[in-house]
Biotite code that builds the C-alpha atoms (Angstrom):
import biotite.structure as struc

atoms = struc.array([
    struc.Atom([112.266, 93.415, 160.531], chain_id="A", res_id=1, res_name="UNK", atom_name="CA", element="C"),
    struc.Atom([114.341, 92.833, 157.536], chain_id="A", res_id=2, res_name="UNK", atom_name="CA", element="C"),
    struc.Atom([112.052, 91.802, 155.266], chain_id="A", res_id=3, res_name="UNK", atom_name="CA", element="C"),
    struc.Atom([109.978, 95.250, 156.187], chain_id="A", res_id=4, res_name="UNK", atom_name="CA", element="C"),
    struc.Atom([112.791, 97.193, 155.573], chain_id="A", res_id=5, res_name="UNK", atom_name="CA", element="C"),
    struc.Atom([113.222, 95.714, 151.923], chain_id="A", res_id=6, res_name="UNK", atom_name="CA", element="C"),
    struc.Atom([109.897, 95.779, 151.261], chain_id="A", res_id=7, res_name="UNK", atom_name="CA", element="C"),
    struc.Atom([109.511, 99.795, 151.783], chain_id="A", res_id=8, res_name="UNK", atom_name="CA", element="C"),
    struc.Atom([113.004, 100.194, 150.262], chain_id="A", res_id=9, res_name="UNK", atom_name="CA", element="C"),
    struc.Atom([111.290, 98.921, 146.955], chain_id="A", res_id=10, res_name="UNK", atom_name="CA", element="C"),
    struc.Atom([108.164, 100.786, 147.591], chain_id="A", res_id=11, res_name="UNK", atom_name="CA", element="C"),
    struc.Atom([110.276, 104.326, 147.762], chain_id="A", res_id=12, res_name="UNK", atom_name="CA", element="C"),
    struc.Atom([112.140, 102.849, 144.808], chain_id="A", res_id=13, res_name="UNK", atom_name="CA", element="C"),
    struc.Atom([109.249, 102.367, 142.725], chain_id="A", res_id=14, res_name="UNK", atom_name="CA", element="C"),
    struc.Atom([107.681, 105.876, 143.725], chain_id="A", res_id=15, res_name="UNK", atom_name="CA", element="C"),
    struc.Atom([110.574, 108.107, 143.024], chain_id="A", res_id=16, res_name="UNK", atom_name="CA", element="C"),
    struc.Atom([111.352, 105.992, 139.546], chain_id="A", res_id=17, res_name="UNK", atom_name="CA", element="C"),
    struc.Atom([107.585, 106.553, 138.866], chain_id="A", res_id=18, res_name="UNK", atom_name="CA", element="C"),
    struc.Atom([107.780, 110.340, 139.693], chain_id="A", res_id=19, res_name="UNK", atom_name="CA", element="C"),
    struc.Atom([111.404, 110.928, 137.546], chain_id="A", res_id=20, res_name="UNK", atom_name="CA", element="C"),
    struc.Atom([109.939, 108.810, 134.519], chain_id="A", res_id=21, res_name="UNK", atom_name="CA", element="C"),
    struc.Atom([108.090, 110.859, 132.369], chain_id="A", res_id=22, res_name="UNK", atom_name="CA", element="C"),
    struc.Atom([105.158, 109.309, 129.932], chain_id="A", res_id=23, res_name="UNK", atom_name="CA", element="C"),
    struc.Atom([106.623, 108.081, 126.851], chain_id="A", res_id=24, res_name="UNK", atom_name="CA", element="C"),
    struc.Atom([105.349, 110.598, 124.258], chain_id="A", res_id=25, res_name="UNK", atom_name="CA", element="C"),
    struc.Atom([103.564, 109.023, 120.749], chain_id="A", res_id=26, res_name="UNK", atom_name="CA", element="C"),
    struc.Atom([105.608, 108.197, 117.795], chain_id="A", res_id=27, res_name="UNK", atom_name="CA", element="C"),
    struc.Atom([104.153, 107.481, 114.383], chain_id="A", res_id=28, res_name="UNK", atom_name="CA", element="C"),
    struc.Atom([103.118, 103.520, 115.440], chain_id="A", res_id=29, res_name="UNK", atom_name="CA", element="C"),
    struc.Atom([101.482, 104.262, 118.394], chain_id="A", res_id=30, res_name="UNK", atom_name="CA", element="C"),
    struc.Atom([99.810, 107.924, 117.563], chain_id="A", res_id=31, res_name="UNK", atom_name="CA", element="C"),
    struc.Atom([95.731, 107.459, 117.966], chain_id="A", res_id=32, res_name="UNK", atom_name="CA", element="C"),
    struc.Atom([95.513, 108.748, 114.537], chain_id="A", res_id=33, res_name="UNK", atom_name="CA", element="C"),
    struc.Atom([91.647, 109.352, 114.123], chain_id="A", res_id=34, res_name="UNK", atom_name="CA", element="C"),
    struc.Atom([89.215, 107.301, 111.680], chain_id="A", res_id=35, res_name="UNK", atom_name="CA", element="C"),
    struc.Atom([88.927, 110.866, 109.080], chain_id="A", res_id=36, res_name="UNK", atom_name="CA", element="C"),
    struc.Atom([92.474, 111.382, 109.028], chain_id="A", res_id=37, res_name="UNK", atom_name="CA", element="C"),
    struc.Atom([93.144, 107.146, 108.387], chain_id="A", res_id=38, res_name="UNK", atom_name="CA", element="C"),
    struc.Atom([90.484, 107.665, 105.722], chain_id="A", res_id=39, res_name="UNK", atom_name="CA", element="C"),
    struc.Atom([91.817, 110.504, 103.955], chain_id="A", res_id=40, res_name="UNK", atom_name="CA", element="C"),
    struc.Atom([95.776, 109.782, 104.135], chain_id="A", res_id=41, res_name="UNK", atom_name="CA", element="C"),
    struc.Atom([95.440, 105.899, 104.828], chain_id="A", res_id=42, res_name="UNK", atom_name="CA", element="C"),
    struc.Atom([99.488, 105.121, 104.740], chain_id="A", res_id=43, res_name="UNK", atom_name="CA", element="C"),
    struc.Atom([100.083, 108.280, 107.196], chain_id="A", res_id=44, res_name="UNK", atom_name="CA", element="C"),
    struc.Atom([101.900, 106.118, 109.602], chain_id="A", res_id=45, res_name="UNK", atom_name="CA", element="C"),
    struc.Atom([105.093, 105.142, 106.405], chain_id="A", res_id=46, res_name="UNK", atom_name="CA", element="C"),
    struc.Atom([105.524, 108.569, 105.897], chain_id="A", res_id=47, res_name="UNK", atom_name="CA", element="C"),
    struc.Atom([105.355, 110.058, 109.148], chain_id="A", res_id=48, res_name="UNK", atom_name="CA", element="C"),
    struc.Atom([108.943, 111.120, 110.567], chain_id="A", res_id=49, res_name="UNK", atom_name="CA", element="C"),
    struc.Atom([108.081, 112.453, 113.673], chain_id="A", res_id=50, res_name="UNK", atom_name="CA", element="C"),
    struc.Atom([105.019, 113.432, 116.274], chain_id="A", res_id=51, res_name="UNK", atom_name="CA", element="C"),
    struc.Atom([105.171, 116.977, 117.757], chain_id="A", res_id=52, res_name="UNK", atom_name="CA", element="C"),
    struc.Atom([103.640, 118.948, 119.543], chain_id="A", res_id=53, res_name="UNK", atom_name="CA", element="C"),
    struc.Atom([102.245, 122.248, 118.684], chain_id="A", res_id=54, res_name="UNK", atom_name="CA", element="C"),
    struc.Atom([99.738, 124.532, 120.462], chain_id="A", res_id=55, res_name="UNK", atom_name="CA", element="C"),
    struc.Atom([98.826, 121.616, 122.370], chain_id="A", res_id=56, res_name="UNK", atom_name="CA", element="C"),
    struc.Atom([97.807, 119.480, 119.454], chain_id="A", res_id=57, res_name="UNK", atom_name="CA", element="C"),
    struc.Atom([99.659, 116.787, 118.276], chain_id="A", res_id=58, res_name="UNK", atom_name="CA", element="C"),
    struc.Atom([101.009, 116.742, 114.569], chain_id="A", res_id=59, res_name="UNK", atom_name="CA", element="C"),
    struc.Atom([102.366, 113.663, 112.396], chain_id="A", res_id=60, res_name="UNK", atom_name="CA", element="C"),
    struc.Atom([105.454, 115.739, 110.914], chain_id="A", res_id=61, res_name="UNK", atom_name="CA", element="C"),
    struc.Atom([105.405, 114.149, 106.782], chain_id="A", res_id=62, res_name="UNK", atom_name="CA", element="C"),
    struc.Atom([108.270, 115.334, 104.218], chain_id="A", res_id=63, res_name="UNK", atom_name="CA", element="C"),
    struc.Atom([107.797, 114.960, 100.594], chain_id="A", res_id=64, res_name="UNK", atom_name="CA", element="C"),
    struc.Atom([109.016, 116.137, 96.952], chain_id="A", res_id=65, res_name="UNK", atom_name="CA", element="C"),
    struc.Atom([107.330, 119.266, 95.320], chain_id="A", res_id=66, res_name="UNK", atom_name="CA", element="C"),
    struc.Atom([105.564, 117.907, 91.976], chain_id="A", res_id=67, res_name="UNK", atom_name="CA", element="C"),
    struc.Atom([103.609, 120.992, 91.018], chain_id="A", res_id=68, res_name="UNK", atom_name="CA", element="C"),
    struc.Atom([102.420, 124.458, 92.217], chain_id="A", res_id=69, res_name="UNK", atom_name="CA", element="C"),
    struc.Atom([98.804, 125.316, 91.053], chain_id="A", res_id=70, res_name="UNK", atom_name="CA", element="C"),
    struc.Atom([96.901, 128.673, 92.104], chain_id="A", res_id=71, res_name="UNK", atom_name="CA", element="C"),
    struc.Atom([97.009, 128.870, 95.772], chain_id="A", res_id=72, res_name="UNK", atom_name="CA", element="C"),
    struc.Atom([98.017, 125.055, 96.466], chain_id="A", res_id=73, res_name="UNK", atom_name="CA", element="C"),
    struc.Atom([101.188, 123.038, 96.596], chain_id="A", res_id=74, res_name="UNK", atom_name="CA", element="C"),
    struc.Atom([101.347, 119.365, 94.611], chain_id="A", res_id=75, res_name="UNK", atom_name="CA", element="C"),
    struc.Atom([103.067, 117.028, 96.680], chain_id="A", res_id=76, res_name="UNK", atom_name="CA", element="C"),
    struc.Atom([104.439, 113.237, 96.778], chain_id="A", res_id=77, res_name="UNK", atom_name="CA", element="C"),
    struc.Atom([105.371, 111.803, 100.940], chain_id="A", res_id=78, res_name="UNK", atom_name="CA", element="C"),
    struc.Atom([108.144, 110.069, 101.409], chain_id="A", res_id=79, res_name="UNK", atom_name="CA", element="C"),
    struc.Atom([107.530, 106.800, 102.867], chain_id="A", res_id=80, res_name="UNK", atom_name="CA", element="C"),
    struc.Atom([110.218, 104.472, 105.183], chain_id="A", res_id=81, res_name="UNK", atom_name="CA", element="C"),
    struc.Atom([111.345, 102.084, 102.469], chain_id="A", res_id=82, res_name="UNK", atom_name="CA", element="C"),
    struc.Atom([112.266, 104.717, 99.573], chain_id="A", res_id=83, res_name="UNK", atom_name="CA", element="C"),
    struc.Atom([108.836, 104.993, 97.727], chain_id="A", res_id=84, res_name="UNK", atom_name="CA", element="C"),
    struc.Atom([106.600, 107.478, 97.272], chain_id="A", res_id=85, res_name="UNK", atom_name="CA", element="C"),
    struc.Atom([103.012, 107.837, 98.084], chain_id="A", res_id=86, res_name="UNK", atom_name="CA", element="C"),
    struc.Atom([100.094, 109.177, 95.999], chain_id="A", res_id=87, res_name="UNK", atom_name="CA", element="C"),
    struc.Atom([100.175, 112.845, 95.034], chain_id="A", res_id=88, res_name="UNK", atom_name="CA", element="C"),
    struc.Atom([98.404, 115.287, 97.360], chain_id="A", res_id=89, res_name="UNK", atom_name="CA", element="C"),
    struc.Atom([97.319, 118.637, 97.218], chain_id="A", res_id=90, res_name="UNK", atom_name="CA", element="C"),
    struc.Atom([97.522, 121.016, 100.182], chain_id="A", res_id=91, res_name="UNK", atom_name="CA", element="C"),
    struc.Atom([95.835, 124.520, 99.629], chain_id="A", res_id=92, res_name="UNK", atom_name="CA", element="C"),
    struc.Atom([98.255, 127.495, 100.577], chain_id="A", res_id=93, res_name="UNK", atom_name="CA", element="C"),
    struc.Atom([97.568, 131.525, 100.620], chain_id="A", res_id=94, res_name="UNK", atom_name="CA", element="C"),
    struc.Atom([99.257, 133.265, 97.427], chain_id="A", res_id=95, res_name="UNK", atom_name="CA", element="C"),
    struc.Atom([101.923, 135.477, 99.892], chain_id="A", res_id=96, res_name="UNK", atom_name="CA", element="C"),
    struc.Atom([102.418, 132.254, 101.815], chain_id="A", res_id=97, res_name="UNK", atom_name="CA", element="C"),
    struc.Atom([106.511, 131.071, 102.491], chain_id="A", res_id=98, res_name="UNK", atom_name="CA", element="C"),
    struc.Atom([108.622, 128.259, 103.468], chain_id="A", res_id=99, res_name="UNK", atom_name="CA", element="C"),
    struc.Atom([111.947, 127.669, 104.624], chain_id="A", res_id=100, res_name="UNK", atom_name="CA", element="C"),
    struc.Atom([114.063, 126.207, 101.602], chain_id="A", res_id=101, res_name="UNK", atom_name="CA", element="C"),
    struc.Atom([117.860, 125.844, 102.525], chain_id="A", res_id=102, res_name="UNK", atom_name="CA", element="C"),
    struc.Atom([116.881, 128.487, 105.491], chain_id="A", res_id=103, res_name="UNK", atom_name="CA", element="C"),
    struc.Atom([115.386, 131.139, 103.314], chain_id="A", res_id=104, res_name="UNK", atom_name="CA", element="C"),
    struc.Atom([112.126, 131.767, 103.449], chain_id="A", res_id=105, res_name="UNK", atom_name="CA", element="C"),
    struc.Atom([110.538, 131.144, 99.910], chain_id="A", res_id=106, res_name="UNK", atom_name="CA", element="C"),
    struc.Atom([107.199, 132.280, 98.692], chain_id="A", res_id=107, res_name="UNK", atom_name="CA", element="C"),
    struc.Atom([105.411, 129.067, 97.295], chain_id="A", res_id=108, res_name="UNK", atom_name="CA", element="C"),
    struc.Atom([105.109, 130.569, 93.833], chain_id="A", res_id=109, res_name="UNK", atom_name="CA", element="C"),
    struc.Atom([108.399, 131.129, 93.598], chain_id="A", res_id=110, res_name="UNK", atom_name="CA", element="C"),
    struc.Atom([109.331, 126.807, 94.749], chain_id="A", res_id=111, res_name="UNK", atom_name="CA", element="C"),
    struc.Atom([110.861, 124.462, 92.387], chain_id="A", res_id=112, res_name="UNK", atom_name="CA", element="C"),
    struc.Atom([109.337, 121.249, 91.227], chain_id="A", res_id=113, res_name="UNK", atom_name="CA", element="C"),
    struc.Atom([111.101, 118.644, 93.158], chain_id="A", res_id=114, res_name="UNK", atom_name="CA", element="C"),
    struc.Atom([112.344, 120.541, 96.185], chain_id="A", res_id=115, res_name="UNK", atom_name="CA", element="C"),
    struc.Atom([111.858, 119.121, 99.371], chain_id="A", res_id=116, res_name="UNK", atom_name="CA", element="C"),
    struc.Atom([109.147, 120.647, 101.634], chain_id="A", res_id=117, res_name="UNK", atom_name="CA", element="C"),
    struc.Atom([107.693, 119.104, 105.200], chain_id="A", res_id=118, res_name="UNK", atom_name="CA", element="C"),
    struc.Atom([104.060, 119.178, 106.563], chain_id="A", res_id=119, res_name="UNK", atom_name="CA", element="C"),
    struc.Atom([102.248, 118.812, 109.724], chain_id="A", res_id=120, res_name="UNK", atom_name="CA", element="C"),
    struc.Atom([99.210, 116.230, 109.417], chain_id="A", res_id=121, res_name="UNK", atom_name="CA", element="C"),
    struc.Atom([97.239, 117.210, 112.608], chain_id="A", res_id=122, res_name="UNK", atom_name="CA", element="C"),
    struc.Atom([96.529, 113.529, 114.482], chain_id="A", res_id=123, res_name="UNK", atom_name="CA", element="C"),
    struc.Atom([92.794, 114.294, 115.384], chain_id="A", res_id=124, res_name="UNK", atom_name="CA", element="C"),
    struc.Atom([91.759, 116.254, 112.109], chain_id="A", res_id=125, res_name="UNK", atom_name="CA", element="C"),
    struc.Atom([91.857, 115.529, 108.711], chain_id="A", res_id=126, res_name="UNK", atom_name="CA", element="C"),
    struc.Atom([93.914, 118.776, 108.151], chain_id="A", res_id=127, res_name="UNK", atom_name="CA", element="C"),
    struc.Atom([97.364, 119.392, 106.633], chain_id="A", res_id=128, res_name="UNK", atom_name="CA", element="C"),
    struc.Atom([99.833, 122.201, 106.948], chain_id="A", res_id=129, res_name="UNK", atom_name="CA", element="C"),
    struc.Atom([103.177, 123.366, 105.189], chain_id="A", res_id=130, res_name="UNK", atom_name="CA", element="C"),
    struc.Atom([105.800, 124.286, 107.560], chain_id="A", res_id=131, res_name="UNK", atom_name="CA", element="C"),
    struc.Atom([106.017, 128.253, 107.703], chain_id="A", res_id=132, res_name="UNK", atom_name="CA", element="C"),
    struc.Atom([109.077, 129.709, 107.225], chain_id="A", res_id=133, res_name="UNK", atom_name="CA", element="C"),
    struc.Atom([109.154, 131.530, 110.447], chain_id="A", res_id=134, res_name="UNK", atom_name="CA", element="C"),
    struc.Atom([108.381, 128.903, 113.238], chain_id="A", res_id=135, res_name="UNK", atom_name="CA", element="C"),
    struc.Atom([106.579, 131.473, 115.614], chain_id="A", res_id=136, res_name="UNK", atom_name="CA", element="C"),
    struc.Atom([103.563, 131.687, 112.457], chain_id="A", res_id=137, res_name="UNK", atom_name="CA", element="C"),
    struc.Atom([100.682, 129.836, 113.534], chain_id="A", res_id=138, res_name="UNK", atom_name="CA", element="C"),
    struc.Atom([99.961, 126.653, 111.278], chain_id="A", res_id=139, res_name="UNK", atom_name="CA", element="C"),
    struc.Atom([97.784, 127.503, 108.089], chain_id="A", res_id=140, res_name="UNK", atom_name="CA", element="C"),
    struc.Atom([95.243, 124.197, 108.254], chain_id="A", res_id=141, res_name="UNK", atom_name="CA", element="C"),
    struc.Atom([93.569, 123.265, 105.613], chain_id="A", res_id=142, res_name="UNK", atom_name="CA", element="C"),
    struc.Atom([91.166, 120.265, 104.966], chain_id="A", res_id=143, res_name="UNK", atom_name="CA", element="C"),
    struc.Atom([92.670, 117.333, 103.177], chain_id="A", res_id=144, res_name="UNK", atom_name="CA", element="C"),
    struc.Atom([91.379, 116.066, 100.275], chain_id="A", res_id=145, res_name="UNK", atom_name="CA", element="C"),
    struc.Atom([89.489, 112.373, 100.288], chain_id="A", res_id=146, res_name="UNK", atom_name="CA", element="C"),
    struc.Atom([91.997, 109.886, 97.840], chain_id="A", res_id=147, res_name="UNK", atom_name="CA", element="C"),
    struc.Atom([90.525, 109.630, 94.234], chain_id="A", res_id=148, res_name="UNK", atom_name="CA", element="C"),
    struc.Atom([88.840, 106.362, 93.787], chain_id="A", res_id=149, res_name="UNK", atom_name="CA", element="C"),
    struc.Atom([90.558, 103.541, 91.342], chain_id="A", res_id=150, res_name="UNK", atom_name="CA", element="C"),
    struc.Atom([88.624, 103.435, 88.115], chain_id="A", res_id=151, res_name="UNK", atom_name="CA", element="C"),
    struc.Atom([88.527, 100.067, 87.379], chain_id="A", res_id=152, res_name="UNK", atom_name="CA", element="C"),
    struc.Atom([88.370, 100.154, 83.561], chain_id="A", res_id=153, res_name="UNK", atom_name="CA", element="C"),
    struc.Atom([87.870, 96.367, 82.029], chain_id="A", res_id=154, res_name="UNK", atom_name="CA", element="C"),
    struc.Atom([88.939, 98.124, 77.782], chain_id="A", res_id=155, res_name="UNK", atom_name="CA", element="C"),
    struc.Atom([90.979, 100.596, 77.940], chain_id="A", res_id=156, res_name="UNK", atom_name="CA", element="C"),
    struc.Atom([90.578, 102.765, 74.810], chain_id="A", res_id=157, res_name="UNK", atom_name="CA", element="C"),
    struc.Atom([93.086, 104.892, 72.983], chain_id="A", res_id=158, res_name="UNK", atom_name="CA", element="C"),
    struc.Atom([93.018, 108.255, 72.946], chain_id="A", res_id=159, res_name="UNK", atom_name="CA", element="C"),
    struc.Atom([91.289, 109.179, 69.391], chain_id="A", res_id=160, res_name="UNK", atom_name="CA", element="C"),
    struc.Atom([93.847, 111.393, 68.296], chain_id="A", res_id=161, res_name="UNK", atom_name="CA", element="C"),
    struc.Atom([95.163, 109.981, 65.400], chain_id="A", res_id=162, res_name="UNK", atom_name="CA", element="C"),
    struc.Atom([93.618, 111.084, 62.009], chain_id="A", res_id=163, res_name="UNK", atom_name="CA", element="C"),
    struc.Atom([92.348, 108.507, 59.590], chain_id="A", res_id=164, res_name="UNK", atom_name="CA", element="C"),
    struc.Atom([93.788, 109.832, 57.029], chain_id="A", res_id=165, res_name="UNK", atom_name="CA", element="C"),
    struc.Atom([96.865, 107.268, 56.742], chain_id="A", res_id=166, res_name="UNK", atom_name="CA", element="C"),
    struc.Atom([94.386, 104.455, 56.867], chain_id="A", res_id=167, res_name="UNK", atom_name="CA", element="C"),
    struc.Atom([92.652, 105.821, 53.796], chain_id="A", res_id=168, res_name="UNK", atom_name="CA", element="C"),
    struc.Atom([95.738, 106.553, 51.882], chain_id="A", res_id=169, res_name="UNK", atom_name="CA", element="C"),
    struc.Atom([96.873, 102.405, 52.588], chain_id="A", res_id=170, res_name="UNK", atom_name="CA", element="C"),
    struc.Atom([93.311, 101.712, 51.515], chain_id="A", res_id=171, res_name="UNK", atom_name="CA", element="C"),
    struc.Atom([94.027, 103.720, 48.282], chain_id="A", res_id=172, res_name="UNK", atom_name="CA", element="C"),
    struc.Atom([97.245, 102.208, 47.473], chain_id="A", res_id=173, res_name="UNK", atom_name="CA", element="C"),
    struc.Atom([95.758, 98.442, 48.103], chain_id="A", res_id=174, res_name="UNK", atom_name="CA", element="C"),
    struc.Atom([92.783, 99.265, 44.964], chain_id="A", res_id=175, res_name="UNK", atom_name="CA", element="C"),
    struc.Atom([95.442, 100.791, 43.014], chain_id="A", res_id=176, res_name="UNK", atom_name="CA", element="C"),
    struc.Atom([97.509, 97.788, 43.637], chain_id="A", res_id=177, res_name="UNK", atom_name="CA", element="C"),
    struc.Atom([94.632, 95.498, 42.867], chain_id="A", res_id=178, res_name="UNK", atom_name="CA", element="C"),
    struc.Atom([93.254, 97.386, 39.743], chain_id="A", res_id=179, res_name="UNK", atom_name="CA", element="C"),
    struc.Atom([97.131, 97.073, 38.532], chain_id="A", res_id=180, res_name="UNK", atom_name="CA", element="C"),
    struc.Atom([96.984, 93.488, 39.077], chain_id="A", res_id=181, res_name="UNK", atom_name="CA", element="C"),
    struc.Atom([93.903, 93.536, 37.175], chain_id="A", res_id=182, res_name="UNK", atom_name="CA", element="C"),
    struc.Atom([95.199, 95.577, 34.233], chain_id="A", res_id=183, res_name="UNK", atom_name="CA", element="C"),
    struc.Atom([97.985, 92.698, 34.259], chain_id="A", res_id=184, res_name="UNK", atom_name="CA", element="C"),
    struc.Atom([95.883, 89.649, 34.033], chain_id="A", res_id=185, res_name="UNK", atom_name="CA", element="C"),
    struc.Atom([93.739, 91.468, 31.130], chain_id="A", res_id=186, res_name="UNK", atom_name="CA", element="C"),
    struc.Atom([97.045, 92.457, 28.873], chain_id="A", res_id=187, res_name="UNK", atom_name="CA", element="C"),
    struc.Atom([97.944, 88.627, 29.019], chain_id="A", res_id=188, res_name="UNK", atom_name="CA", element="C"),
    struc.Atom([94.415, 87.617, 28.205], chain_id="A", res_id=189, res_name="UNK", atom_name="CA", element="C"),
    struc.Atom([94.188, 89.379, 24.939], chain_id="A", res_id=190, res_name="UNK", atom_name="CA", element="C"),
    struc.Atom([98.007, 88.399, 23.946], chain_id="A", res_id=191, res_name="UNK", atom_name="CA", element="C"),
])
């Protein structure tokens, strides 16, 4: 009889700590980030802060430095866990478009290179949103762009820039010096 009695104690103990445990809800190690998105932003997982929901999709929340503004996109570098920064990307934004810097809302044109702005990397999709400045606007997706590819370059030229004009000028001044030289060797010949 006793042993029954334990047994369902620990069988109503494991259904009502099943029931009041909710599922443990992704962070940026364990998101299922898909094979585009990998592709596109490969180190996604060092600069993701946070995962959040949103309209029932899940987002990789990413914060990062403003580099540049260009027509209708933002330049940015992502801040990764151990202080460095990852390659520059570019995220395509509407021209009337604003974010919250400091809790104002800012139009983009009007952002300062190295501000900091944050971004929502949608898990599924290769897409990439700034953070509106009013949190009720919908997300403004855009594509992300594939990584350029490394040029591997085995001579690396110079830039021809320079004019050869200084080269010619030496060259000038070595004859003179050598006709000189000349000149001397024929005054002490006919001495």
């Amino acid at each position: 009889m006793r042993r029954s009695t334990y047994l369902s104690f620990i069988g109503v103990a494991a259904l009502l700590g099943g029931a009041a445990t909710p599922a443990l809800a992704a962070d940026c190690t364990t998101a299922q980030f898909s094979d585009a998105v990998l592709a596109r932003f490969p180190n996604i997982r060092a600069v993701c802060t946070e995962i959040i929901d949103k309209d029932g999709q899940q987002y990789a929340v990413v914060k990062g430095d403003l580099v540049r503004t260009g027509t209708n996109a933002v330049y940015m570098k992502f801040k990764m866990a151990d202080g460095t920064k990852s390659e520059t990307k570019k995220i395509q934004t509407k021209p009337d478009f604003r974010v919250k810097i400091n809790g104002t809302p800012t139009s983009v044109r009007n952002l300062a290179v190295g501000q900091e702005l944050t971004a929502y990397v949608k898990v599924s999709d290769p897409v990439i949103a700034l953070e509106p400045a009013v949190e009720t606007e919908p997300l403004d997706l855009t594509p992300m762009e594939a990584p350029a590819p490394m040029m591997a370059s085995t001579d690396a030229a110079m830039p021809h820039t320079a004019s050869p004009l200084p080269g010619l000028a030496a060259l000038g001044a070595l004859l003179l010096g050598f006709a000189g030289l000349l000149m001397v060797f024929r005054v002490r010949r006919e001495s």
